[in-house]
C-alpha beads as a LAMMPS data file, in Angstrom:
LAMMPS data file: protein, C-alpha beads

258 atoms
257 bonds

1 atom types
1 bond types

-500.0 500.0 xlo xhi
-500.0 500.0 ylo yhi
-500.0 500.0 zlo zhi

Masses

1 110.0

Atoms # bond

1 1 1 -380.851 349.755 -443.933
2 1 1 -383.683 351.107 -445.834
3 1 1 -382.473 350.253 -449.467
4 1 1 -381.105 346.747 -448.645
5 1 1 -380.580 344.762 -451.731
6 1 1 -381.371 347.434 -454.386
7 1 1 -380.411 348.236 -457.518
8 1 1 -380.676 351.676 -458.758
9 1 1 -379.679 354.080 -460.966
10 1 1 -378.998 357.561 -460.745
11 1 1 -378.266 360.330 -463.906
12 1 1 -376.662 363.066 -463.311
13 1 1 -374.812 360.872 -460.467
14 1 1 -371.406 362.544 -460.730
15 1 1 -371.374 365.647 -458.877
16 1 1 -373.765 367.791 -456.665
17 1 1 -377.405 366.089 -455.672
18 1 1 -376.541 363.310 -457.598
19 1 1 -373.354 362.423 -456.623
20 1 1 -374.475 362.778 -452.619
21 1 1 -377.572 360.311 -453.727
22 1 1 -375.246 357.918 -454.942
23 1 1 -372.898 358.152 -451.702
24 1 1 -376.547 357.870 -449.936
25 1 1 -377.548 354.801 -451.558
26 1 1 -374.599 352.975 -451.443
27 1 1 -374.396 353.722 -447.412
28 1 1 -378.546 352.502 -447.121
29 1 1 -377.470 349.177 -448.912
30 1 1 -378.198 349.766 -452.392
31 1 1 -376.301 349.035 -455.400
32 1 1 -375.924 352.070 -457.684
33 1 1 -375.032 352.231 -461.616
34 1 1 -374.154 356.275 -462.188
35 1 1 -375.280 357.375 -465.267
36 1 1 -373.504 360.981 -466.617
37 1 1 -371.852 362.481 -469.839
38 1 1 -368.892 362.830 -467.296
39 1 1 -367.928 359.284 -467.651
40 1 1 -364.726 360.166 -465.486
41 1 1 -366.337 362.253 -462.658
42 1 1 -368.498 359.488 -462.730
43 1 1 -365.868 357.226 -462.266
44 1 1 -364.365 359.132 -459.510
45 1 1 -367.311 358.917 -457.242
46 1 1 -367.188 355.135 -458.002
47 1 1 -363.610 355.181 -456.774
48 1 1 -365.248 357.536 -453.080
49 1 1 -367.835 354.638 -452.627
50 1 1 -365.158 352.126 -452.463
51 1 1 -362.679 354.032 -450.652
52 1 1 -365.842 354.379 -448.021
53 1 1 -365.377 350.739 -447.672
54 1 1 -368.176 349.473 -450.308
55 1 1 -366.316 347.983 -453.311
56 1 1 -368.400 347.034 -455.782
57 1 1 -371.454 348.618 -455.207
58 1 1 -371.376 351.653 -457.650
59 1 1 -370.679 351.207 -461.665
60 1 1 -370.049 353.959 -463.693
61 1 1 -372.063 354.658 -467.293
62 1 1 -371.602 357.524 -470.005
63 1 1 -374.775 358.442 -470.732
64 1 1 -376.301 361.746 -472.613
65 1 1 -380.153 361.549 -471.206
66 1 1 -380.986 363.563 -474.232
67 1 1 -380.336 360.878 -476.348
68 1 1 -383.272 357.931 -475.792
69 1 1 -380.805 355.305 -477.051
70 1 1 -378.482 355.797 -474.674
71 1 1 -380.620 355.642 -471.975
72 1 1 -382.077 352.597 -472.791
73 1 1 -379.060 351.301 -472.755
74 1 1 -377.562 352.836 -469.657
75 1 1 -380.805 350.566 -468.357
76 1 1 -379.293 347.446 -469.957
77 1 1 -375.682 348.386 -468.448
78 1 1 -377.506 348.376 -465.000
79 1 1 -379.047 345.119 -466.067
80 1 1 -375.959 343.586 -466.577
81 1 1 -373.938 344.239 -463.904
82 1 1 -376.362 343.783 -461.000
83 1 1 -379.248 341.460 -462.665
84 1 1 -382.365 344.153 -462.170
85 1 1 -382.994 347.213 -461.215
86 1 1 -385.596 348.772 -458.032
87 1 1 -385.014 352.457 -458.277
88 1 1 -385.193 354.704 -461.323
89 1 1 -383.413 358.884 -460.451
90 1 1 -383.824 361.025 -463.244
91 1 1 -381.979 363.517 -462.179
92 1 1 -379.605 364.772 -464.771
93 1 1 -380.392 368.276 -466.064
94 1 1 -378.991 371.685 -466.798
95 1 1 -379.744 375.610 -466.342
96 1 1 -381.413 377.659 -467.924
97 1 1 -380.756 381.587 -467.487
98 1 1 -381.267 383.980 -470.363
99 1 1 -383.543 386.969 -471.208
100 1 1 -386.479 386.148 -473.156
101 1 1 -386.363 388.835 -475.644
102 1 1 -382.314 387.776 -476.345
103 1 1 -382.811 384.095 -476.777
104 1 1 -382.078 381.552 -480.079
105 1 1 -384.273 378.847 -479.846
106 1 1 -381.155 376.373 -480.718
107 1 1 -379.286 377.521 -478.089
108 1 1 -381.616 378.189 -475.110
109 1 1 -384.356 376.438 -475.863
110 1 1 -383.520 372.853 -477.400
111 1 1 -380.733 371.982 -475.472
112 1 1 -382.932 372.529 -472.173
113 1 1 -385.921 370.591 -473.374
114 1 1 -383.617 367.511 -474.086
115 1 1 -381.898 366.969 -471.435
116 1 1 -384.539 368.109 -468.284
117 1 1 -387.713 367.495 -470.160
118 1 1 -386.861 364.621 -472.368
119 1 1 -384.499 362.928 -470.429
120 1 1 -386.490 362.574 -467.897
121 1 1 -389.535 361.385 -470.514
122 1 1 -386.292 358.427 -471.664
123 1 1 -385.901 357.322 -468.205
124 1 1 -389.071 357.067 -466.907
125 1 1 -389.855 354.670 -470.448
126 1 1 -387.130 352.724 -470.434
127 1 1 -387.040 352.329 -466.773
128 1 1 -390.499 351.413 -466.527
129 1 1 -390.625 348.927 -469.637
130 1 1 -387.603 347.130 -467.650
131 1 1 -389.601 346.524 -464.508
132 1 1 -391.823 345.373 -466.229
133 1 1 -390.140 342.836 -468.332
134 1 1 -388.875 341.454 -465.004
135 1 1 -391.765 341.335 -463.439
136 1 1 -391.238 343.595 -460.559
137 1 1 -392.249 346.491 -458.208
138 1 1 -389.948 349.565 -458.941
139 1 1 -389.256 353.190 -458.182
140 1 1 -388.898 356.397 -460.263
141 1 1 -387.677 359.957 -459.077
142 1 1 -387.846 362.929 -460.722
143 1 1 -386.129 366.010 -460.054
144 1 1 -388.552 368.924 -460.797
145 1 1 -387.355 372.676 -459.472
146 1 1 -389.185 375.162 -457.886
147 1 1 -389.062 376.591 -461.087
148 1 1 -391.589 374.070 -462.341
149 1 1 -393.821 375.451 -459.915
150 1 1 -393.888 379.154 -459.774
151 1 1 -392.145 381.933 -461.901
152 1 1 -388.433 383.206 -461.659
153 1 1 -386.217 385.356 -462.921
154 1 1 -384.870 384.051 -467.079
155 1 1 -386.643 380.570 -466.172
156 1 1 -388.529 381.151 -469.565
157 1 1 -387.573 377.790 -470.752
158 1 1 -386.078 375.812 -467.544
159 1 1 -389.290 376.137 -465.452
160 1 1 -391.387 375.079 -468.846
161 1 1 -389.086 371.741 -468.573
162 1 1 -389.268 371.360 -464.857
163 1 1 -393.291 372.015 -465.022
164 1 1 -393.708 369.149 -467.529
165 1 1 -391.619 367.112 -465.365
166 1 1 -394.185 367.574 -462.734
167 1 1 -397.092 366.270 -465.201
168 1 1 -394.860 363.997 -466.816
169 1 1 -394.674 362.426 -462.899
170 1 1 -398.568 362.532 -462.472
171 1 1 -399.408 361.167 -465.438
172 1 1 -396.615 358.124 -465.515
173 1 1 -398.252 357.029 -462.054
174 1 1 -401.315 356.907 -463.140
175 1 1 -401.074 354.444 -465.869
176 1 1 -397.815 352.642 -464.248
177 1 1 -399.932 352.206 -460.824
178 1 1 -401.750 348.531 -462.381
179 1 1 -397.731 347.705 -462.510
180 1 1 -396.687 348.767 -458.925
181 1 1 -394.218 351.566 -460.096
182 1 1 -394.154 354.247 -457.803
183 1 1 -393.414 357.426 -459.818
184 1 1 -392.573 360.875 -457.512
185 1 1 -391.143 364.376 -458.209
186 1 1 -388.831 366.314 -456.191
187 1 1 -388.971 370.272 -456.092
188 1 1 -385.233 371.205 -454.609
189 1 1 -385.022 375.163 -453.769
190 1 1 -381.330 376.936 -453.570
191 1 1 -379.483 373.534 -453.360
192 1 1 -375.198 374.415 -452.569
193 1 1 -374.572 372.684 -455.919
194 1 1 -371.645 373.441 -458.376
195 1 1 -374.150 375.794 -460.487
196 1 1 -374.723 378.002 -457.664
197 1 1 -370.921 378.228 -456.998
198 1 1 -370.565 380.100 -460.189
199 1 1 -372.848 382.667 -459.162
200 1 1 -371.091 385.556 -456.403
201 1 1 -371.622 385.358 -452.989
202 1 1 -373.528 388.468 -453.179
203 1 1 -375.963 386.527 -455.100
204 1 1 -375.532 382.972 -453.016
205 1 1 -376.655 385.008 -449.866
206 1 1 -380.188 386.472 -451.799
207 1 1 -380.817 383.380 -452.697
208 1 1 -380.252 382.230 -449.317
209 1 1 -382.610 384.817 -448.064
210 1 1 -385.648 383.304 -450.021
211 1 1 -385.734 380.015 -448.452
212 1 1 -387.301 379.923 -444.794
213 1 1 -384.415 379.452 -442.585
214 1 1 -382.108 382.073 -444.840
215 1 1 -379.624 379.348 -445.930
216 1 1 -378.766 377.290 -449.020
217 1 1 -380.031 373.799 -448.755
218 1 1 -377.204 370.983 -448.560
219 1 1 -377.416 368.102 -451.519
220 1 1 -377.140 365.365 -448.637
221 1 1 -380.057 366.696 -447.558
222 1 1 -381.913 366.873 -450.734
223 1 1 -380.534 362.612 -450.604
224 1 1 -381.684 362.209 -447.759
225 1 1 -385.428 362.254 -449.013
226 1 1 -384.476 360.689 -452.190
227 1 1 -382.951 357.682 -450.156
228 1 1 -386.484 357.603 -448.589
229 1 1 -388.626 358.298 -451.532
230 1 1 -386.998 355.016 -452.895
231 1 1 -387.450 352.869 -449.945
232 1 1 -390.337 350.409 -449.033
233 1 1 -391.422 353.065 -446.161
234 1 1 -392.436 355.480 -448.885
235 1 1 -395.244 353.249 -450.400
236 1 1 -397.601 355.538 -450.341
237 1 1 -396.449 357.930 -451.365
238 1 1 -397.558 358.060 -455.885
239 1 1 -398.014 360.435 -458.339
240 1 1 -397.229 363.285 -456.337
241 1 1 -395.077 366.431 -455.786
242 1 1 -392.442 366.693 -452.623
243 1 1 -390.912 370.123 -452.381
244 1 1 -387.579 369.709 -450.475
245 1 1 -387.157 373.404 -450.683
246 1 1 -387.209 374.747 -446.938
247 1 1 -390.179 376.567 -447.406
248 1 1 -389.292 378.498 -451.040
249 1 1 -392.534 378.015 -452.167
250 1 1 -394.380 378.744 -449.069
251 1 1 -393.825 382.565 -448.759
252 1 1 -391.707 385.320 -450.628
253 1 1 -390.017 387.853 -448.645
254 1 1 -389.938 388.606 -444.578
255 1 1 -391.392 391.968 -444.012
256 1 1 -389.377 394.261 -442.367
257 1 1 -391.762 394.880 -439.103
258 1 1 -388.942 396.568 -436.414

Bonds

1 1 1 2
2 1 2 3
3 1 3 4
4 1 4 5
5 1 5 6
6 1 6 7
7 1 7 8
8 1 8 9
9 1 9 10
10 1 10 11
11 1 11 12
12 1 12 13
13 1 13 14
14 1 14 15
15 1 15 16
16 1 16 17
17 1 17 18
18 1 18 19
19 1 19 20
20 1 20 21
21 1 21 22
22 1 22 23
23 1 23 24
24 1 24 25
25 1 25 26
26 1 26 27
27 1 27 28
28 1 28 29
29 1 29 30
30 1 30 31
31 1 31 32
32 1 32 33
33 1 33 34
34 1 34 35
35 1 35 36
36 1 36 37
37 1 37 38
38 1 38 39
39 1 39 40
40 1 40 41
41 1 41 42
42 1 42 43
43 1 43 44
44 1 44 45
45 1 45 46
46 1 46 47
47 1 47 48
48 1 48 49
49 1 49 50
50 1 50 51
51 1 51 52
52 1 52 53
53 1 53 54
54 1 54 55
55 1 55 56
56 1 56 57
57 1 57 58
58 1 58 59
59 1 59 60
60 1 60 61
61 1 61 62
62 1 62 63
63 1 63 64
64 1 64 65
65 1 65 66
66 1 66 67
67 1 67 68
68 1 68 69
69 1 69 70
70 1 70 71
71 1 71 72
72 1 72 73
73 1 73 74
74 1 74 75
75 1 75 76
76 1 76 77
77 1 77 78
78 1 78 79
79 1 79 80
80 1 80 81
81 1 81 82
82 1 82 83
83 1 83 84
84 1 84 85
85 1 85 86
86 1 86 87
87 1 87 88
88 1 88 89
89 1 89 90
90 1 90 91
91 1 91 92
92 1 92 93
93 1 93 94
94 1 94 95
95 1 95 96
96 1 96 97
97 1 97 98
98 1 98 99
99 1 99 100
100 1 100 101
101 1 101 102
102 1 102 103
103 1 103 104
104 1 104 105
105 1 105 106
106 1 106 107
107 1 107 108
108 1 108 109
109 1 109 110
110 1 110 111
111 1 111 112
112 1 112 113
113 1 113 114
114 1 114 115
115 1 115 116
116 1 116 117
117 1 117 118
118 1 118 119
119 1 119 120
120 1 120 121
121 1 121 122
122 1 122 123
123 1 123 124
124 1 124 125
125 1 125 126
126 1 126 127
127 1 127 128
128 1 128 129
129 1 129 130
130 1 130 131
131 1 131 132
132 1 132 133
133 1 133 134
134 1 134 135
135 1 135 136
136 1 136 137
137 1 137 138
138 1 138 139
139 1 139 140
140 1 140 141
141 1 141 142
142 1 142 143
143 1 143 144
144 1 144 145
145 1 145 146
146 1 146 147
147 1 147 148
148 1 148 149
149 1 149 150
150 1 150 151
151 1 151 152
152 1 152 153
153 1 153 154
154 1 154 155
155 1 155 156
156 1 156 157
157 1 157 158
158 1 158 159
159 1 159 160
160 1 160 161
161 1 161 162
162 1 162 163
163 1 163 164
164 1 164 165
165 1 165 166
166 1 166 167
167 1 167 168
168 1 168 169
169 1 169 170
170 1 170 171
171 1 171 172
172 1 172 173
173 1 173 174
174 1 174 175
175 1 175 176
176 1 176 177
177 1 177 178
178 1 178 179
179 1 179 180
180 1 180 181
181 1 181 182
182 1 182 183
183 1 183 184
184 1 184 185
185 1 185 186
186 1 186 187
187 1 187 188
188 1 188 189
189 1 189 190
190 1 190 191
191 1 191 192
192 1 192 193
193 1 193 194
194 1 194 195
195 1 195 196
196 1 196 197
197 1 197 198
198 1 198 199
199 1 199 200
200 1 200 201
201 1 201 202
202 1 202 203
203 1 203 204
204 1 204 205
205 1 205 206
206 1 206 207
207 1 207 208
208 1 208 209
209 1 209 210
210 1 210 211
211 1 211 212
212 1 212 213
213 1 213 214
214 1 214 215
215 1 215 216
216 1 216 217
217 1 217 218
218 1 218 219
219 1 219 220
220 1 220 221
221 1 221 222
222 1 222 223
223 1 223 224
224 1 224 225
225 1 225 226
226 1 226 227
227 1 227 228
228 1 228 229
229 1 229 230
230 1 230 231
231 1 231 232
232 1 232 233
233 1 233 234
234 1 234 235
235 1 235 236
236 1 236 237
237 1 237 238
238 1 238 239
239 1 239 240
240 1 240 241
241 1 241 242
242 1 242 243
243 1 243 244
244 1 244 245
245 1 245 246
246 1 246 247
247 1 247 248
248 1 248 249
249 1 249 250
250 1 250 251
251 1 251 252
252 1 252 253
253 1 253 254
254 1 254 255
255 1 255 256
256 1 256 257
257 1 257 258
């Protein structure tokens, strides 16, 4: 299996990409401590991976990434119950979504930055300033957006956060290269994730439409890469930018040519 042996963590664990990265992991060998600020959906997807016949190889943490403290110490939590850890997935974030000329910077701006720009900012220090201590290779993930890469509709704020993720990436493999920490973004496109079930179908099915194929992307698929991002066969792969977006960025609309 490709993650044999590792020890990784995973924010935002509990439910849509995260929670199918966790099921990933555990399945590829790994060893997972799931780190979200719901401790008990956390807990539940604990209780899956053991029910699939791995018992003790997922741990659950409360964690609020917006808070460098506590991710530091969800860190330490990994570090004492599995000895190390290989794999660093900052993926925890939330939406954005609100006209520009109606938004209050405390309530649509702040709380964005926190938790997708900064958290990610807390996990890649912590996690890196933990491989290092012990001396070891390690991985970190970040999930980016296609937001952070091209304009969309009240993404004011959320594609500002997912952009900086993207240089936050570049710029943390650069100097973390001398330690052999990989550091990698992910771009996911319409991902079927609890945020998009909120939204109609109506609205499900556009966003379908702007994706190559015409269909929502699955989060096991979005795992999938992660899973291999993390792995020893990914090596060379540093400092870079892999959209896992089925062609979003690539094009905008068909042309209606019959």
């Amino acid at each position: 299996m490709n993650l044999e042996g590792k020890i990784a963590v995973i924010t935002g664990g509990a439910s849509g990409i995260g929670r199918a990265t966790v099921l990933t992991f555990v399945r590829e060998g790994a060893k997972v401590v799931i780190g979200d600020l719901n401790v008990d959906a956390a807990e539940a997807v604990v209780r899956e991976v053991e029910e699939a016949g791995y018992p003790g190889a997922a741990a659950a943490v409360k964690v609020d990434v917006s808070s460098y403290e506590e991710v530091q110490n969800l860190v330490a939590e990994a570090v004492a119950i599995f000895g190390r850890i290989d794999v660093m997935f900052n993926n925890a974030g939330i939406p954005g979504g609100h006209p520009i000329l109606d938004q209050d910077p405390e309530k649509h701006y702040y709380p964005i930055m926190r938790v997708d720009l900064d958290g990610v900012y807390f996990g890649i220090l912590a996690a890196s300033r933990q491989f290092v201590a012990q001396g070891s290779r390690g991985v970190i993930i970040n999930t980016s957006s296609i937001y952070g890469q091209s304009a969309g509709e009240r993404a004011l704020v959320y594609g500002a956060a997912k952009a900086g993720v993207i240089s936050l990436t570049r710029s943390a493999a650069f100097e973390l290269g001398e330690h052999d920490i990989r550091v990698v973004a992910i771009t996911p496109g319409r991902v079927r994730t609890p945020i998009l079930a909120r939204f109609s179908d109506e609205l499900n099915q556009f966003m379908a439409s702007e994706q190559m194929r015409g269909r929502l992307t699955e989060p096991q698929e979005i795992a999938d890469v992660v899973a291999f991002l993390a792995s020893d066969k990914a090596n060379a792969i540093n400092g870079t930018v892999v959209s896992v977006d089925d062609g979003y960025i690539a094009f905008k609309n068909h042309l209606a040519l019959s």
